[in-house]
Structures are given as structure tokens and as C-alpha cells.
C-alpha positions in Angstrom: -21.1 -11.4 4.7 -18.2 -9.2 3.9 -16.6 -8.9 0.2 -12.9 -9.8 0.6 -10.4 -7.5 -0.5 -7.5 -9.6 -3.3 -4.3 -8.2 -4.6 -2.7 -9.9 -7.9 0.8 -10.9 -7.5 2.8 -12.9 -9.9 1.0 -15.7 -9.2 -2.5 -14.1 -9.6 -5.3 -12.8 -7.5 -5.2 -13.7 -3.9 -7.4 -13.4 -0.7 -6.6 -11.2 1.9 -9.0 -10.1 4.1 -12.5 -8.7 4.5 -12.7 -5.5 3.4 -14.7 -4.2 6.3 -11.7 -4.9 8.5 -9.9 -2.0 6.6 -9.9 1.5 8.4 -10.3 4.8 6.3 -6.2 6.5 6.6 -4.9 3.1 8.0 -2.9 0.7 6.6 -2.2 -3.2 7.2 0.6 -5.8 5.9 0.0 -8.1 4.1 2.3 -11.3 3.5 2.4 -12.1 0.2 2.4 -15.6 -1.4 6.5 -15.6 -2.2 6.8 -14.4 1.2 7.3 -11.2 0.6 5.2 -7.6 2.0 2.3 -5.6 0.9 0.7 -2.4 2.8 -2.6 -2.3 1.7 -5.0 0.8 2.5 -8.3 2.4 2.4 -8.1 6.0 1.8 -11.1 8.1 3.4 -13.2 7.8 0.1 -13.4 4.3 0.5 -10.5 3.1 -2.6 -8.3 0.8 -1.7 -4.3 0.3 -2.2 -0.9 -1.9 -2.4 2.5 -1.1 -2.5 5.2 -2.8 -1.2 5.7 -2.6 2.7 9.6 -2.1 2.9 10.9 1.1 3.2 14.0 1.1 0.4 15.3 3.8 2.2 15.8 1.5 5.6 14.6 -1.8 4.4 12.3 -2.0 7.6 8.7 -3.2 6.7 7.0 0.1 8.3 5.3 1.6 5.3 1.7 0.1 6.1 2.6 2.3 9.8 3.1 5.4 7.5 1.0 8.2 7.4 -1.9 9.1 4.0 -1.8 12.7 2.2 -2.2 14.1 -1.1 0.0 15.6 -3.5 -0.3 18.2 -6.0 -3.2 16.8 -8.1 -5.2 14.8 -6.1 -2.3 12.0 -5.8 -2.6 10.1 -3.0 0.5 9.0 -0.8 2.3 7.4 2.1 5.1 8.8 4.0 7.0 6.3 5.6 7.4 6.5 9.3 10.9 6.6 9.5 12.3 9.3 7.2 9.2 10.6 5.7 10.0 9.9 2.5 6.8 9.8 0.6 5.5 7.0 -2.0 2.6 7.0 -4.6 -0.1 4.9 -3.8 -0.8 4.5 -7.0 2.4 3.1 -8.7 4.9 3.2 -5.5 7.2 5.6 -7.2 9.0 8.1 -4.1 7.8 11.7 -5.0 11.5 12.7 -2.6 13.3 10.7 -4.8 12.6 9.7 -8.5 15.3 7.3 -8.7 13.5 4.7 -6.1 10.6 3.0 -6.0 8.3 0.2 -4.6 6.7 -2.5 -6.1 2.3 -1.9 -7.0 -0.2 -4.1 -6.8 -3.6 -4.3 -8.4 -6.3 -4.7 -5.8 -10.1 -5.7 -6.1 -13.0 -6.5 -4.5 -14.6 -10.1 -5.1 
């Protein structure tokens, strides 16, 4: 049996999915309980991720489609799909642009 990957949203921690069903440098959304987006990933060393999924920049939900790197210091990122702006995995702040950000979620394994 498979641990299950959660995320805690402003209601709590939540059930997503298995976390075997995650693939190392791919993303998923995820619907949230108030209906709106997560992207949740697995980076290559196994830790996992959430930020929101819509791009501020286009308001598209593409940013679980985006492509993983690392910035200066280890930080690991997504750059959206559209206009490769880039987001902190971490804390969703844009590294392009400091005055825009996406929202972060907690994640853990239960």
C-alpha cells in the first residue's frame, strides 16, 4: 500500500493522491477543496511541492505543465509554459518579477 501525498489548505490537511503516482520533474493539478488549483511536484530527489497552478501572468492553469530547474543556490523552480516566467517551489514567489506571486502549500506524507 502506497503513503498518500496531503497538502494543507485553509481548511486543513487533505488527501490527494498516492505518492507513487508522482513522476520525478513532473507535475500534476490538483483541485483544491474551495475549488480552486494546486501543481504539486516531485523533484528528482524525491521532495515534494505545491504552488498554485494559475499562471498570474495569463491566468491559464498550466503551471503543473511547466518545466523544474534550479536557481542560484540550490532553489528549486517552475517555469511556466507559456511565458517562462519562473516561480519558487518553495514559497511561489516569480524570481522574473518580485512584485507577483503564487499561493504555497505545505505538503506531507501520511
Amino acid at each position: 500500500m502506497s503513503a498518500t501525498v496531503e497538502l494543507h489548505g485553509p481548511e486543513g490537511w487533505f488527501a490527494v493522491c498516492p505518492v507513487d503516482v508522482l513522476e520525478p520533474g513532473r507535475g500534476v493539478a490538483v483541485l483544491l477543496p474551495d475549488g480552486g488549483q494546486a501543481a504539486l511536484f516531485r523533484d528528482r530527489t524525491g521532495r515534494l511541492y505545491a504552488i498554485g497552478n494559475v499562471d498570474p501572468f495569463t491566468g491559464a492553469g498550466v503551471l503543473s505543465h511547466g518545466l523544474l530547474g534550479s536557481a542560484p543556490g540550490d532553489r528549486p523552480y517552475v517555469a511556466s509554459p507559456l511565458l517562462k516566467q519562473r516561480f519558487d517551489l518553495a514559497d511561489g514567489r516569480c524570481l522574473d518579477d518580485d512584485e507577483v506571486s503564487v499561493a504555497s502549500y505545505p505538503v506531507r506524507v501520511g
